[in-house]
KEZA-65388 format. One record per residue (C-alpha): residue in three letters; x, y, z. Coordinates in nm, 2 decimals, padded with zeros to 4 digits, m for minus. Each point is the difference from the previous one (the first is absolute). Layout:
<pts>
<aa->ALA X->X Y->Y Z->Z>
...
</pts>
This chain:
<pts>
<aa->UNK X->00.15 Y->10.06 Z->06.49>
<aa->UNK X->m00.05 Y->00.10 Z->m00.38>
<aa->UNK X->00.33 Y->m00.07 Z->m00.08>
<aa->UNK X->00.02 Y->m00.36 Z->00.17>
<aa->UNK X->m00.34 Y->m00.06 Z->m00.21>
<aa->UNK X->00.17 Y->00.16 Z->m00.30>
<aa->UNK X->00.30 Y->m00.22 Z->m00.02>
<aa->UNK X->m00.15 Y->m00.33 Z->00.12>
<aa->UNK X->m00.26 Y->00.11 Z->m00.28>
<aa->UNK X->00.27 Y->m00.04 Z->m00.20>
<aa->UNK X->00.16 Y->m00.27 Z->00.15>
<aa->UNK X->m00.33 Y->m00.19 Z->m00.07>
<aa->UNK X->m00.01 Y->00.14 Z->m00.35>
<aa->UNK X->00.37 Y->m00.12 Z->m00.05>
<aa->UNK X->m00.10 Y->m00.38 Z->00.10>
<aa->UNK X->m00.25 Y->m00.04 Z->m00.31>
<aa->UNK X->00.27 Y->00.10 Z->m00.20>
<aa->UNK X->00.28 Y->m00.24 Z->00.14>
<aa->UNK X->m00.24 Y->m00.32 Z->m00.02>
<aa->UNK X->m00.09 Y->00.13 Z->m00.36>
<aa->UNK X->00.35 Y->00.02 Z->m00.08>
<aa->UNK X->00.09 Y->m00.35 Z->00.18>
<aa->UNK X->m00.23 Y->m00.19 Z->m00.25>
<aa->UNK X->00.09 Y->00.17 Z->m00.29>
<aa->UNK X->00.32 Y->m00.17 Z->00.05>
<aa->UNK X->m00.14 Y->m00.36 Z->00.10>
<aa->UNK X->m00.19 Y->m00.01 Z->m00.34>
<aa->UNK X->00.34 Y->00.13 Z->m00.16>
<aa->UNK X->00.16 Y->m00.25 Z->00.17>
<aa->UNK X->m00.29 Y->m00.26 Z->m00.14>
<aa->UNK X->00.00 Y->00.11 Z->m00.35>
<aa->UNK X->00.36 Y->m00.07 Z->m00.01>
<aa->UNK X->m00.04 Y->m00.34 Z->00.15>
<aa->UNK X->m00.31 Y->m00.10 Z->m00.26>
<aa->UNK X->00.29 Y->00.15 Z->m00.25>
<aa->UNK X->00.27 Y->m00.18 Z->00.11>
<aa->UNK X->m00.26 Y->m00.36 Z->00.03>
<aa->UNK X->m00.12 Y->00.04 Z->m00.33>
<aa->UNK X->00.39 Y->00.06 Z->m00.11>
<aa->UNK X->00.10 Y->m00.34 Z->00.16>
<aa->UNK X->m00.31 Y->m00.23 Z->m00.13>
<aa->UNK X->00.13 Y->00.11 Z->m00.36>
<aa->UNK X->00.39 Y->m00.08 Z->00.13>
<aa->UNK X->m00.17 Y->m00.34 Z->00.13>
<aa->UNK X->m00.17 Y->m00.08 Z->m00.31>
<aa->UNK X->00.30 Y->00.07 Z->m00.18>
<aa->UNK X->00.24 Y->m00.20 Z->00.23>
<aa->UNK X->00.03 Y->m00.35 Z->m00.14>
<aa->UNK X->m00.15 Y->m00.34 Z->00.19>
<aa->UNK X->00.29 Y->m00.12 Z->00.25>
<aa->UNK X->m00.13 Y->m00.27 Z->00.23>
<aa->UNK X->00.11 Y->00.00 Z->00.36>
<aa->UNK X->m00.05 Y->m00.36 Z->00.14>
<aa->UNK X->00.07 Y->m00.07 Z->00.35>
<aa->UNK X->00.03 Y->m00.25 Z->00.20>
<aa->UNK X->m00.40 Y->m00.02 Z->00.20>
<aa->UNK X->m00.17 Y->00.12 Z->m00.37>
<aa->UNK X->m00.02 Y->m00.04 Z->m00.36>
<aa->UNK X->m00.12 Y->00.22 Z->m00.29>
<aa->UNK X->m00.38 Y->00.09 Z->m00.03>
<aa->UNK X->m00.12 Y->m00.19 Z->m00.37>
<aa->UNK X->m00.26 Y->00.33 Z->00.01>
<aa->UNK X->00.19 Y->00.30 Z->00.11>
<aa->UNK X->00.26 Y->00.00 Z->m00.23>
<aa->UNK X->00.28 Y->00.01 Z->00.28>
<aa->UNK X->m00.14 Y->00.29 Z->00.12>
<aa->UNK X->m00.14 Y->m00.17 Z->00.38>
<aa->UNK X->00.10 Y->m00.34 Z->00.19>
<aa->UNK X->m00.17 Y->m00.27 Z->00.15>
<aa->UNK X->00.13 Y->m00.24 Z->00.27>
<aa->UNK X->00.10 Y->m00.30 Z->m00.09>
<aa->UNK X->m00.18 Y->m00.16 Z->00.28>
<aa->UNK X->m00.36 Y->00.13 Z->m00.17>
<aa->UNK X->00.07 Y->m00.12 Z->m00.34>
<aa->UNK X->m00.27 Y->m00.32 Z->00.06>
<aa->UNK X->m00.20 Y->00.24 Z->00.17>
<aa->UNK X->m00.07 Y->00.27 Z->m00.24>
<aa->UNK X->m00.20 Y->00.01 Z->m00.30>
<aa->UNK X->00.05 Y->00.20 Z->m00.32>
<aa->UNK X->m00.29 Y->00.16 Z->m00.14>
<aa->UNK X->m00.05 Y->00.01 Z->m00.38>
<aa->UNK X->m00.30 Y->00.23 Z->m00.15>
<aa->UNK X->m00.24 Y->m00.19 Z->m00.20>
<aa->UNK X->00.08 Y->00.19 Z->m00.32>
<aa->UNK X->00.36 Y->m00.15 Z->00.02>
<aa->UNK X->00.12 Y->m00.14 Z->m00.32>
<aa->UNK X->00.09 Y->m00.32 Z->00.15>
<aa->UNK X->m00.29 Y->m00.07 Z->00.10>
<aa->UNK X->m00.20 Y->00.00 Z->m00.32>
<aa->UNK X->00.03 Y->m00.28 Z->m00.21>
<aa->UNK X->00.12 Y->00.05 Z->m00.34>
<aa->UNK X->m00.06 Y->m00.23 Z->m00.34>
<aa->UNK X->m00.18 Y->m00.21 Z->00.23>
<aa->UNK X->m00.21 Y->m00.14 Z->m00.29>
<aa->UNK X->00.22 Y->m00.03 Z->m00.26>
<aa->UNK X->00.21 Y->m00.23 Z->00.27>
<aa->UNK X->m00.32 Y->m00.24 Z->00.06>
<aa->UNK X->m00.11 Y->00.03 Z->m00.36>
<aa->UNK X->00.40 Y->m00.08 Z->m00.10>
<aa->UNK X->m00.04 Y->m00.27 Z->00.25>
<aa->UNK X->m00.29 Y->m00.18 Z->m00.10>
<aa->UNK X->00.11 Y->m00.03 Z->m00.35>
<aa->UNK X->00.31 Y->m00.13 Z->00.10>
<aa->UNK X->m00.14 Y->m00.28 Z->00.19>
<aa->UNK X->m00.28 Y->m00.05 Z->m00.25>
<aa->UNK X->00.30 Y->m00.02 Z->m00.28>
<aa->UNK X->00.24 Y->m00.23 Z->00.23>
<aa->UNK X->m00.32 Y->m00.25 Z->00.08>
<aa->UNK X->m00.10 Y->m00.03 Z->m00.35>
<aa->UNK X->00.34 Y->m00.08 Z->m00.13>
<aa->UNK X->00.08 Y->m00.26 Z->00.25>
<aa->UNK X->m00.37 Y->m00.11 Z->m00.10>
<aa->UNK X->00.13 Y->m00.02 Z->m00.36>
<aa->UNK X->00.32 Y->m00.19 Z->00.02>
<aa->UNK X->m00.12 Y->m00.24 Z->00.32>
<aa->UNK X->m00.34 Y->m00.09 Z->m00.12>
<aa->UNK X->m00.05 Y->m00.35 Z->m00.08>
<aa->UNK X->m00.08 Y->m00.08 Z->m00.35>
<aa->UNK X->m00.11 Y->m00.32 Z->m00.12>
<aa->UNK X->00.27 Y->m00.24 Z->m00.16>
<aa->UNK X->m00.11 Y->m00.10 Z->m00.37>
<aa->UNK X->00.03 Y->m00.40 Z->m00.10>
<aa->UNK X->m00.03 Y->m00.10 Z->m00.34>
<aa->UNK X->00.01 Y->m00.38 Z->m00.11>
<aa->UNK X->00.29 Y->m00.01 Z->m00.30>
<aa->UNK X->m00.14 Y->m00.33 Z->m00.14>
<aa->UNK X->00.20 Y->m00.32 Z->m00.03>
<aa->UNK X->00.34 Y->00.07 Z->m00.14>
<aa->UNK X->00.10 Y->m00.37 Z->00.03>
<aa->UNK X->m00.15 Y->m00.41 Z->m00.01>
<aa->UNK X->00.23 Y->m00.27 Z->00.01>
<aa->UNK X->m00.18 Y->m00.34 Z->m00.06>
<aa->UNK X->00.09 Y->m00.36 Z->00.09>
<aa->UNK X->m00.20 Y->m00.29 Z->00.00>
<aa->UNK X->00.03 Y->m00.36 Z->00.25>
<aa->UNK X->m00.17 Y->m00.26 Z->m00.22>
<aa->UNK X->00.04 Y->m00.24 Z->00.31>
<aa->UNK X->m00.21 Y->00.20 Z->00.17>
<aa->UNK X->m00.21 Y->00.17 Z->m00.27>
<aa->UNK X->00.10 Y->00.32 Z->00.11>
<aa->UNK X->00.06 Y->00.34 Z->m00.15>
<aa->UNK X->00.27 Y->00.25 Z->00.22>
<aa->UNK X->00.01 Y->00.37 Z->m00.11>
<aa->UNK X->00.21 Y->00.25 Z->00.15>
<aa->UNK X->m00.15 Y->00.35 Z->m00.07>
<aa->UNK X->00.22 Y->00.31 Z->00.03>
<aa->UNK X->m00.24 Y->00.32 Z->00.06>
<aa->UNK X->00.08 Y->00.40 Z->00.04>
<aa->UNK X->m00.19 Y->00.22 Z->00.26>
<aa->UNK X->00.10 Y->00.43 Z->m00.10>
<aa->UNK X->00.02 Y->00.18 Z->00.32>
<aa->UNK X->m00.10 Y->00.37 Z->00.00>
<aa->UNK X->00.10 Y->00.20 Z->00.29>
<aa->UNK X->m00.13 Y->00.39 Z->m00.03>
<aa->UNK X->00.06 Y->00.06 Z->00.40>
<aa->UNK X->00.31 Y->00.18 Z->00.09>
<aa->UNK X->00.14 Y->m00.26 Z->00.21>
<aa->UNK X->00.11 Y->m00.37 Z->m00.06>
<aa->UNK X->m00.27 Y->m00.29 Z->00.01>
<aa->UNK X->00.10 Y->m00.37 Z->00.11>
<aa->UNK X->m00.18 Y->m00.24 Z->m00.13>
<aa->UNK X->m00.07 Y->m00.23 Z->00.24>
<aa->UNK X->m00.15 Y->m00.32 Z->m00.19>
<aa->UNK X->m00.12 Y->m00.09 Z->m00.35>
<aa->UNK X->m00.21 Y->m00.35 Z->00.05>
<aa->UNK X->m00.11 Y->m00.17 Z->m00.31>
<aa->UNK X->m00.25 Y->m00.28 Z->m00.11>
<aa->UNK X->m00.12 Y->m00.18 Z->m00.30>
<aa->UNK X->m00.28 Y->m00.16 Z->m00.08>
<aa->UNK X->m00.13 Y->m00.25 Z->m00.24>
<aa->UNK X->m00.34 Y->m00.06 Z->m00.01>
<aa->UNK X->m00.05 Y->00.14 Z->00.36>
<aa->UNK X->00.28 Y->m00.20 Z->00.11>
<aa->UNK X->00.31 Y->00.08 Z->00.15>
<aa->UNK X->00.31 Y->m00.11 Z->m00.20>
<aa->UNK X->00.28 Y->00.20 Z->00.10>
<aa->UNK X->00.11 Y->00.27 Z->00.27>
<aa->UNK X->00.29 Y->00.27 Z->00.05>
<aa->UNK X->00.05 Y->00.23 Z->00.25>
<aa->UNK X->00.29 Y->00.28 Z->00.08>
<aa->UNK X->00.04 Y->00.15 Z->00.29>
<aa->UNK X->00.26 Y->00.34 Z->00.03>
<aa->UNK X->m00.04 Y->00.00 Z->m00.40>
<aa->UNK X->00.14 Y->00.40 Z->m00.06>
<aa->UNK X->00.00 Y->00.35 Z->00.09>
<aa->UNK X->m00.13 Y->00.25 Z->m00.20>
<aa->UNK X->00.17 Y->00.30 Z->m00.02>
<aa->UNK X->m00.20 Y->00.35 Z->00.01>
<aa->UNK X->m00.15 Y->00.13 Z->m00.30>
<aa->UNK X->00.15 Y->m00.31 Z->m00.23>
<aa->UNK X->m00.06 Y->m00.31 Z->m00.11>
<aa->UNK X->00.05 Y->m00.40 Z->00.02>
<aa->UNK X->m00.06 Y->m00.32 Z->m00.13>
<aa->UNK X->m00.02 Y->m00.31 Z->00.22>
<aa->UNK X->00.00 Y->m00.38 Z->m00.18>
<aa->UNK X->m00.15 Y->m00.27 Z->00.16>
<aa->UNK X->00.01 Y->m00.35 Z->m00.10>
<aa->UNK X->m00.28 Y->m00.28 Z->00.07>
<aa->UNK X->00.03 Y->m00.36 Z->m00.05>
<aa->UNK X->m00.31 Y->m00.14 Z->m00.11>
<aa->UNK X->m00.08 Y->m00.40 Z->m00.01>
<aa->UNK X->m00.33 Y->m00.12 Z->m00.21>
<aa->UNK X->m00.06 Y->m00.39 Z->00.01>
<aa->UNK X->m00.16 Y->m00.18 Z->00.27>
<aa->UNK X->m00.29 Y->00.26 Z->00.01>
<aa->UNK X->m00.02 Y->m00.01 Z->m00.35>
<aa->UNK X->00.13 Y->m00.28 Z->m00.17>
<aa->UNK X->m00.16 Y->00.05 Z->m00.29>
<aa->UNK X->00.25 Y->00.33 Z->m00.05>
<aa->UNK X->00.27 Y->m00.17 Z->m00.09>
<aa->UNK X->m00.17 Y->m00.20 Z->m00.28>
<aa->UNK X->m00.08 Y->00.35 Z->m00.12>
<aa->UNK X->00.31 Y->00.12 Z->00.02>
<aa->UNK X->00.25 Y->m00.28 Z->m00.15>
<aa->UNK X->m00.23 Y->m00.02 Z->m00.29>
<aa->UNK X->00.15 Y->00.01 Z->m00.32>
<aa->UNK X->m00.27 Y->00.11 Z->m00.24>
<aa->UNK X->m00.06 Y->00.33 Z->00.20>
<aa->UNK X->00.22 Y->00.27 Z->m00.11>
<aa->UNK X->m00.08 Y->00.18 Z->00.28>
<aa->UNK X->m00.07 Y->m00.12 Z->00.35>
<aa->UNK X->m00.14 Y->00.32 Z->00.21>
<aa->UNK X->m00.20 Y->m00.08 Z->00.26>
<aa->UNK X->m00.09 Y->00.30 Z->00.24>
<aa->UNK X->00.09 Y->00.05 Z->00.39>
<aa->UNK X->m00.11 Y->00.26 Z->00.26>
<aa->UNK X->00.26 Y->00.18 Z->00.16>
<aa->UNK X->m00.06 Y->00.20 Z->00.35>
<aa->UNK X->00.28 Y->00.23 Z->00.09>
<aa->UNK X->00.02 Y->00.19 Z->00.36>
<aa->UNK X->00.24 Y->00.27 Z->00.09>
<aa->UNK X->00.07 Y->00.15 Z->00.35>
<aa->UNK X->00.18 Y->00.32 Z->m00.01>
<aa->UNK X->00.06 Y->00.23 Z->00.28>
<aa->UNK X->00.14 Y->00.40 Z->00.04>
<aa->UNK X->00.01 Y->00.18 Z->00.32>
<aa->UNK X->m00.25 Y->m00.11 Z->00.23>
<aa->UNK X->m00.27 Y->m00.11 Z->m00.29>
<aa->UNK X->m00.01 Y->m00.33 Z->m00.13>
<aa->UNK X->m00.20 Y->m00.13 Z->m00.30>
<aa->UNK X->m00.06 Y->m00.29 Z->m00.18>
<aa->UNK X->m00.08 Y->m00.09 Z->m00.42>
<aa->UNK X->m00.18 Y->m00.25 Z->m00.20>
<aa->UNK X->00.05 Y->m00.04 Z->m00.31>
<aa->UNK X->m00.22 Y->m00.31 Z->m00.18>
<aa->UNK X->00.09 Y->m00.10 Z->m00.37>
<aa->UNK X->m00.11 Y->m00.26 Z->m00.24>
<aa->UNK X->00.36 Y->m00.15 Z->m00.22>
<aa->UNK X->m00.02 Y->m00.23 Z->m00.26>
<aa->UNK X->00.31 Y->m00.21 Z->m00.01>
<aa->UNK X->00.09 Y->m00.22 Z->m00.27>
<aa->UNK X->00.08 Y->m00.37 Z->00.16>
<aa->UNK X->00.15 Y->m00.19 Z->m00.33>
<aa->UNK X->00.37 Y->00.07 Z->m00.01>
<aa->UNK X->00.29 Y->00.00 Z->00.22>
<aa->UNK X->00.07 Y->00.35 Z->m00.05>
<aa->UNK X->00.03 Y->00.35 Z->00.12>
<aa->UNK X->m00.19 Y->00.30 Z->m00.17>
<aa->UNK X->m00.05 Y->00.33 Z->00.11>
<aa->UNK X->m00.39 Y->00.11 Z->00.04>
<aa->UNK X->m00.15 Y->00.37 Z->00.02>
<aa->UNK X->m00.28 Y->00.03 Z->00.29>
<aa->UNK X->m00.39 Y->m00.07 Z->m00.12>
<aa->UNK X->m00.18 Y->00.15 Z->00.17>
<aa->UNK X->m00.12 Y->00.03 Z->00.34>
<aa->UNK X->m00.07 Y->00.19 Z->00.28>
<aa->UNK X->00.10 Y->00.07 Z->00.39>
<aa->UNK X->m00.13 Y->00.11 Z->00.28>
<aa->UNK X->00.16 Y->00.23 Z->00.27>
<aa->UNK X->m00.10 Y->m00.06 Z->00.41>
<aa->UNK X->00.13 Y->00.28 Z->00.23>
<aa->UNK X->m00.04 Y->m00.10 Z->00.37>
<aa->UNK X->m00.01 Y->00.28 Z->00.23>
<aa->UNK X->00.31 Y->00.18 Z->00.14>
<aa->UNK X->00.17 Y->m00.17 Z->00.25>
</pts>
């Protein structure tokens, strides 16, 4: 009996000693498999990218080739981006709005510049020309008067002028007319002159006139007329109109033609609203 106990004694002190043994070799057998992990991470990292496509997938845009998705789940799937993602903050936004702003503010005040309507500026030249003729049959006195209208144009586009109308007046009567229609074009930033003739006719209103006029003791025979002048211009969509209103003194005695400088007088300028 003591001997049986003796040796299964040891037989039960052997097992210990076996299992102890046993998992002295499994965590051996780990260590070298932590070892030989860590050994093939740092052989991955080193390996370059290759991608594998297959047919059912494509490559991950996150994992760097390193997984695969089906190509059935790419509507399906969402990729997550952390909030602290570069692409997702905004950068220079101001200086883009700011840039912006100016821009449009620079753009809308040189179109503003060049396209804004600018009034067009009519000056009355004076007479440059009378040519007098007289009808004794029927006491008459027939003067052709040849007058200049300076166009000014400070726009940046051309200007038509549409119609220059003319009257003159003796003694609040009406004795001669003109009017041009289509007269010029003004060409931006420049410059024109437009002449205008008007035949005037003095007798049967004023008989009287003629006497005055065919005298021969008077040197000189000026008797003064009224002269209303209207221009119609138009530029874009903007279309104005001037008055001009002179007193000339015209000298009635001779047949003859004489050039005469512009009295003076005065104009007024009517702009009807944009059309």
């Amino acid at each position: 009996m003591g001997s049986r106990l003796s040796r299964s004694g040891s037989n039960l002190s052997l097992l210990p000693e076996s299992r102890r043994s046993g998992r002295r070799g499994e965590d051996r057998d780990s260590d070298n498999d932590s070892l030989d992990g860590l050994g093939r991470r740092e052989d991955i990292a080193q390996f370059p990218y290759v991608e594998f496509t297959g047919r059912d997938s494509i490559t991950c845009p996150t994992c760097q080739g390193t997984g695969r998705i089906p190509s059935g789940q790419v509507n399906e799937l969402v990729a997550l981006i952390p909030y602290s993602d570069q692409r997702l903050q905004p950068q220079r936004t101001k200086l883009y709005v700011v840039l912006s702003v100016v821009l449009c503010l620079l753009a809308s005040s040189l179109v503003a510049f060049f396209l804004f309507p600018r009034a067009v500026v009519v000056v009355d030249n004076g007479i440059r020309l009378v040519t007098v003729r007289f009808d004794p049959s029927a006491s008459k006195v027939l003067m052709n008067m040849t007058s200049t209208l300076n166009f000014t144009n400070p726009n940046f586009f051309s200007v038509l002028v549409q119609s220059v109308n003319c009257q003159v007046l003796y003694m609040k009567t009406v004795i001669g007319t003109r009017q041009l229609n289509n007269a010029t074009t003004v060409l931006p930033l420049s410059e024109t002159q437009v002449n205008y003739t008007v035949s005037v006719e003095i007798g049967s209103s004023a008989p009287y006139v003629y006497a005055f006029c065919t005298m021969p003791s008077i040197k000189v025979h000026n008797i003064l007329v009224f002269m209303q002048t209207s221009v119609k211009t138009s530029y874009m969509v903007r279309t104005s109109q001037n008055t001009l209103e002179a007193y000339r003194y015209i000298d009635c005695g001779s047949n003859t033609t004489y050039y005469q400088k512009a009295p003076l007088h005065w104009h007024r300028s009517v702009s009807p609203p944009m059309l």
